[in-house]
C-alpha positions in Angstrom: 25.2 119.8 134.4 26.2 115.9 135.3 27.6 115.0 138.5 30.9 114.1 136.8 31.5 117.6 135.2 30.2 119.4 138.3 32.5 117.6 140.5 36.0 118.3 138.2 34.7 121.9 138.9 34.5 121.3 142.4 30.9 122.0 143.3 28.2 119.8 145.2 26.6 116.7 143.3 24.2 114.3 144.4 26.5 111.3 144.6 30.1 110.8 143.9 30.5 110.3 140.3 32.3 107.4 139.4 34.1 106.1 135.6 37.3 104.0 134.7 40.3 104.1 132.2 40.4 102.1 130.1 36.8 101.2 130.9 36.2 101.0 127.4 38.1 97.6 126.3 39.8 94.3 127.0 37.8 93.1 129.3 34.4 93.1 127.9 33.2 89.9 125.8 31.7 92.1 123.5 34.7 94.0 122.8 36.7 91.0 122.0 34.0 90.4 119.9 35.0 93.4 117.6 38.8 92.8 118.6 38.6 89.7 117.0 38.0 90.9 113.1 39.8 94.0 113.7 44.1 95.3 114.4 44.1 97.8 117.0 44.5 100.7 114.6 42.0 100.0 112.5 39.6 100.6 115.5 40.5 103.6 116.3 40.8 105.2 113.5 37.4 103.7 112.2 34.8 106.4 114.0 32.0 104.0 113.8 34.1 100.8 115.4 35.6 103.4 117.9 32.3 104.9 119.2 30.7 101.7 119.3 33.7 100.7 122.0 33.2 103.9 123.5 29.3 102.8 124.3 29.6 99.6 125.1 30.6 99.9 129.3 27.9 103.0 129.0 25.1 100.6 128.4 26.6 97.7 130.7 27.1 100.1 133.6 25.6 102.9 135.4 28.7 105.3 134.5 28.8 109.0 135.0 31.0 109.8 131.7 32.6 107.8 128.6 36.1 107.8 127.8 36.4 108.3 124.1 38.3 104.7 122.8 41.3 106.1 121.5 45.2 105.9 122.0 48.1 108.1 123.0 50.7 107.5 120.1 48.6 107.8 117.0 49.4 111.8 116.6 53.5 110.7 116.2 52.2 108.9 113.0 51.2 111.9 112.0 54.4 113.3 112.7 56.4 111.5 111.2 56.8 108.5 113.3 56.1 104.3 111.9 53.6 103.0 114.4 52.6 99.4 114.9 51.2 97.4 117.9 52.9 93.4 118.5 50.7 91.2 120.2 52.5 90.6 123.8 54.6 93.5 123.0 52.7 96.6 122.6 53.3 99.9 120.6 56.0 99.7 118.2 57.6 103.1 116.9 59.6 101.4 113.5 61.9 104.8 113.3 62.7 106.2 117.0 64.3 109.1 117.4 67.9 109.2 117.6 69.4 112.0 117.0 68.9 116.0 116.6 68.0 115.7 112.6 65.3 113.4 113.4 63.4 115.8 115.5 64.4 118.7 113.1 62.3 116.1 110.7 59.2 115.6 112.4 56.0 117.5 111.0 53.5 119.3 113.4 50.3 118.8 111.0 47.1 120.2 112.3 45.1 117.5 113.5 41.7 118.4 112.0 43.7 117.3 108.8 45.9 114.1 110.2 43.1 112.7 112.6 40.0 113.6 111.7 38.5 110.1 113.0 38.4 110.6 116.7 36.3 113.8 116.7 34.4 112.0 114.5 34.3 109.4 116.8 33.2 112.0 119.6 30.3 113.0 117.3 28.7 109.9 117.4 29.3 109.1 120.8 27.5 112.4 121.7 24.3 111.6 118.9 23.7 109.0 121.6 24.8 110.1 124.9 23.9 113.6 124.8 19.8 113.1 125.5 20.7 111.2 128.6 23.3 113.6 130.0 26.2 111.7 130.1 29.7 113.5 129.2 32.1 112.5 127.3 35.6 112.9 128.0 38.7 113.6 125.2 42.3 112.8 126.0 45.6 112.9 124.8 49.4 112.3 125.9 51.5 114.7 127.5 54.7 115.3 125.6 57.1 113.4 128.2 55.4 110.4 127.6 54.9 111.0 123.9 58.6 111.8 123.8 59.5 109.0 125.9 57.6 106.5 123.5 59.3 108.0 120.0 62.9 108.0 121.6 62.2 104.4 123.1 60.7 103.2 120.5 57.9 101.5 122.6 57.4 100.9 126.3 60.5 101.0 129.1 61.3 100.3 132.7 64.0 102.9 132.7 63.5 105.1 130.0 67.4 105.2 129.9 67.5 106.6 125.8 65.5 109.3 127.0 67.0 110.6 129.9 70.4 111.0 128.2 68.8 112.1 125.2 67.5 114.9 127.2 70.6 115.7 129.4 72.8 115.6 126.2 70.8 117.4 123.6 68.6 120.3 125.7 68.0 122.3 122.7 66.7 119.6 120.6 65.0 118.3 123.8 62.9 121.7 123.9 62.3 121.6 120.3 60.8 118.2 120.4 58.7 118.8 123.5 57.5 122.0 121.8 56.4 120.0 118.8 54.5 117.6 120.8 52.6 120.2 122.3 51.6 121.8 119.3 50.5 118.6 118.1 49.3 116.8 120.9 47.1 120.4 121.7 45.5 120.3 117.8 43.9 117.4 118.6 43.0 118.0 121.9 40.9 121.2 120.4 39.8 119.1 118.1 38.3 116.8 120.4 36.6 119.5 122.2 35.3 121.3 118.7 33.4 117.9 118.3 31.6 117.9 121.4 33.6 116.4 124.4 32.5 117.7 127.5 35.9 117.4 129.0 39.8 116.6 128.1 42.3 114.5 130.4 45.9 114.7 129.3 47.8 111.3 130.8 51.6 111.5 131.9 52.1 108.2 132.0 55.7 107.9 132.5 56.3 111.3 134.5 57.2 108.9 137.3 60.6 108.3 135.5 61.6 111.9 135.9 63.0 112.9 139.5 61.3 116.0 140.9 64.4 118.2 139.4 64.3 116.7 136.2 60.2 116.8 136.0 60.7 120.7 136.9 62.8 121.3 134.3 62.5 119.0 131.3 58.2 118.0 131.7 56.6 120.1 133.6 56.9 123.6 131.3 55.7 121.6 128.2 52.7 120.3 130.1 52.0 123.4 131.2 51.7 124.9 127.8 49.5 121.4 126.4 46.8 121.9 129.2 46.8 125.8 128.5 45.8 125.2 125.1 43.7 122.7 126.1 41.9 125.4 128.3 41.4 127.7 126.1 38.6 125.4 125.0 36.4 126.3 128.1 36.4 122.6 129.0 37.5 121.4 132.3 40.7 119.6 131.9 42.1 116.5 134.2 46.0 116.0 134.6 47.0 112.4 135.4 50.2 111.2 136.4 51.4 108.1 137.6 55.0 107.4 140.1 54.3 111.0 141.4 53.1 111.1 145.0 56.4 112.5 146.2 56.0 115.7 144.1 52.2 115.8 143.1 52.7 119.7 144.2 54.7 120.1 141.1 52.4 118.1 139.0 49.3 120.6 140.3 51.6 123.4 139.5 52.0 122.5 135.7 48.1 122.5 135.3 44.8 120.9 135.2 41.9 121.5 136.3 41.5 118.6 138.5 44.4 116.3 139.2 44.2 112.5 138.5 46.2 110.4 141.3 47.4 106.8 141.0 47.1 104.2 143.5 50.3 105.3 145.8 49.3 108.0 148.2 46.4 108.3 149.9 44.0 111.0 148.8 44.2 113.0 151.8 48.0 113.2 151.1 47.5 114.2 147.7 44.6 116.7 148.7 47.7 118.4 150.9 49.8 118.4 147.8 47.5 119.5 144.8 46.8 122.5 147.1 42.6 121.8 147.3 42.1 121.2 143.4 39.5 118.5 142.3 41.2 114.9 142.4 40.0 111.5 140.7 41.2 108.3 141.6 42.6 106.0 143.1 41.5 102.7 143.6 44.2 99.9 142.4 42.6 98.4 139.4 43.7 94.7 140.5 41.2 95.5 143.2 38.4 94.2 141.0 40.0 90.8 140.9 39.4 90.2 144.8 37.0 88.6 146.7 33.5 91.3 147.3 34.9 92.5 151.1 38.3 93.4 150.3 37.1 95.5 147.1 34.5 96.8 148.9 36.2 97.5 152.1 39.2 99.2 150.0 36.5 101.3 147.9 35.4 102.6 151.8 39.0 103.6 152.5 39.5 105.5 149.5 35.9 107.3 149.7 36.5 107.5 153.6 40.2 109.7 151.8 38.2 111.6 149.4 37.1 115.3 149.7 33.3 115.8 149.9 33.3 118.3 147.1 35.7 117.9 144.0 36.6 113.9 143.6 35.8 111.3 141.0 35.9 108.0 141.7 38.1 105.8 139.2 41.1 103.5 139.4 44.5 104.5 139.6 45.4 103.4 136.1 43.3 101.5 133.4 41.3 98.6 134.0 43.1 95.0 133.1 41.9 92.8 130.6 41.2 89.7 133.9 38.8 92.3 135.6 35.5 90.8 135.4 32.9 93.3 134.3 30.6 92.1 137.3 32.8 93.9 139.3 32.6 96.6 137.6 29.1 96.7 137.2 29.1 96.4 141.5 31.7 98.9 142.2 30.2 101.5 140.4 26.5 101.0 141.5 28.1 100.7 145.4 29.8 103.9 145.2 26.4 106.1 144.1 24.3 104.2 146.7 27.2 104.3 149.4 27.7 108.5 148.2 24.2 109.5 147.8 23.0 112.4 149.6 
């Protein structure tokens, strides 16, 4: 069993296990290098192209698990939903939701079907990765954020459509958050019928919702999405971000270990979660600073962490300015620093 997988269970390893998301990406030459010749889309839905991207921080660094290079909206296409990315923009959804008939309309194909090139993606990644014992980790969105993405129709600072959409229209609220789940779960069992060693499902915009309204309109959905994901056997990591303040309700909706971004301290969110497994939570624009400042914020989080249970890794993805020697120095400190 890796350290990385042992410590998401909570039991002893031989140093603190240590990856990054978005470790796979913009900041590594050799990734542009692909970028370059290819849109966005077509890498990830090109197995080959994907698990290349995958391997390529796996060989740079000394990394206890790969992130399979993937994305959070493709399963609306599948739904339904136009998708495009704009350079200096983002994701793009052409026909956002609007009104009731337009969730009535949206299709909740099985994945095996719609997205058969991640799992294949995870296949190859493991042909390589499996002889040396390194996991590799599946994801997928949450339906909040999904939903907040294909009623916005791209990224937001207030996610103002949403929140009315889902005060005004409850019923077509559920029905929507029910479809993402089915959808957003298929591929998440997918993922794990191809070989990943573990699943992560990212909130990222549950820190819109107030503690009430994360209760009531997230939180049930989420709970269903991670107990399909479950049912895989894998171990399964629930990451939020803008939720210190009610992290308890977050652990409450599921996960086997709980992913924490960089505002609270990890003894804090220890308390909260209740004494399930956390990973994080190191600010990412950390690995821009001078050596004694990343270094001496690295202590303070591991000086936070639990001794059993805890994965080191940012509290969101890693920006395309961070310099991969950092990478490369943070990674190698925290297994010499942890060793025991």
């Amino acid at each position: 069993m890796s350290r990385f997988l042992n410590a998401l269970r909570g039991e002893p390893v031989d140093a603190t296990p240590v990856w990054f998301m978005r470790q796979a990406g913009r900041y590594l030459p050799e990734y542009r290098a692909i970028r370059k010749d290819h849109d966005f889309l077509t890498m990830v839905k090109t197995p080959e192209i994907a698990a290349e991207i995958t391997l390529q921080p796996i060989r740079r660094f000394d990394l206890d698990a790969a992130v399979i290079y993937s994305d959070l909206l493709p399963p609306l296409q599948t739904m339904g939903l136009g998708l495009h990315f704009e350079k200096g923009v983002g994701p793009v959804i052409e026909n956002p939701i609007d009104t009731t008939r337009d969730v009535d309309m949206l299709a909740t194909p099985p994945a095996g079907e719609t997205m058969p090139w991640t799992p294949e993606a995870i296949r190859l990644v493991k042909a390589e990765l499996e002889p040396k014992g390194i996991p590799v980790l599946g994801f997928a969105g949450a339906p909040f954020t999904l939903a907040a993405y294909a009623i916005e129709g791209g990224g937001s600072k207030k996610y103002e459509k949403t929140r009315v959409f889902m005060y005004t229209e409850p019923a077509a609220w559920a029905r929507l958050m029910d479809k993402l789940v089915t959808v957003a779960g298929s591929f998440l069992t997918e993922q794990a019928k191809a070989g990943a060693d573990a699943l992560q499902v990212f909130d990222s915009w549950a820190g819109a919702l107030s503690r009430y309204d994360y209760e009531r309109y997230a939180a049930p959905y989420t709970k269903k999405l991670i107990g399909i994901a479950q049912r895989t056997g894998l171990p399964v990591v629930h990451f939020t971000t803008g939720t210190a303040g009610h992290l308890d309700a977050v652990a409450e909706a599921g996960g086997d270990a709980i992913g924490v971004d960089s505002g609270p301290s990890l003894v804090e969110a220890r308390e909260r979660v209740g004494g399930k497994p956390l990973q994080g939570n190191l600010d990412p624009y950390l690995l821009q600073a001078p050596w004694r400042e990343l270094k001496a914020q690295a202590d303070r989080v591991l000086s936070e962490a639990p001794a059993t249970g805890y994965v080191f890794n940012t509290g969101h993805g890693l920006v395309p300015s961070t310099p991969p020697d950092a990478v490369a120095r943070l990674a190698d400190y925290v297994h010499e620093r942890t060793s025991r």
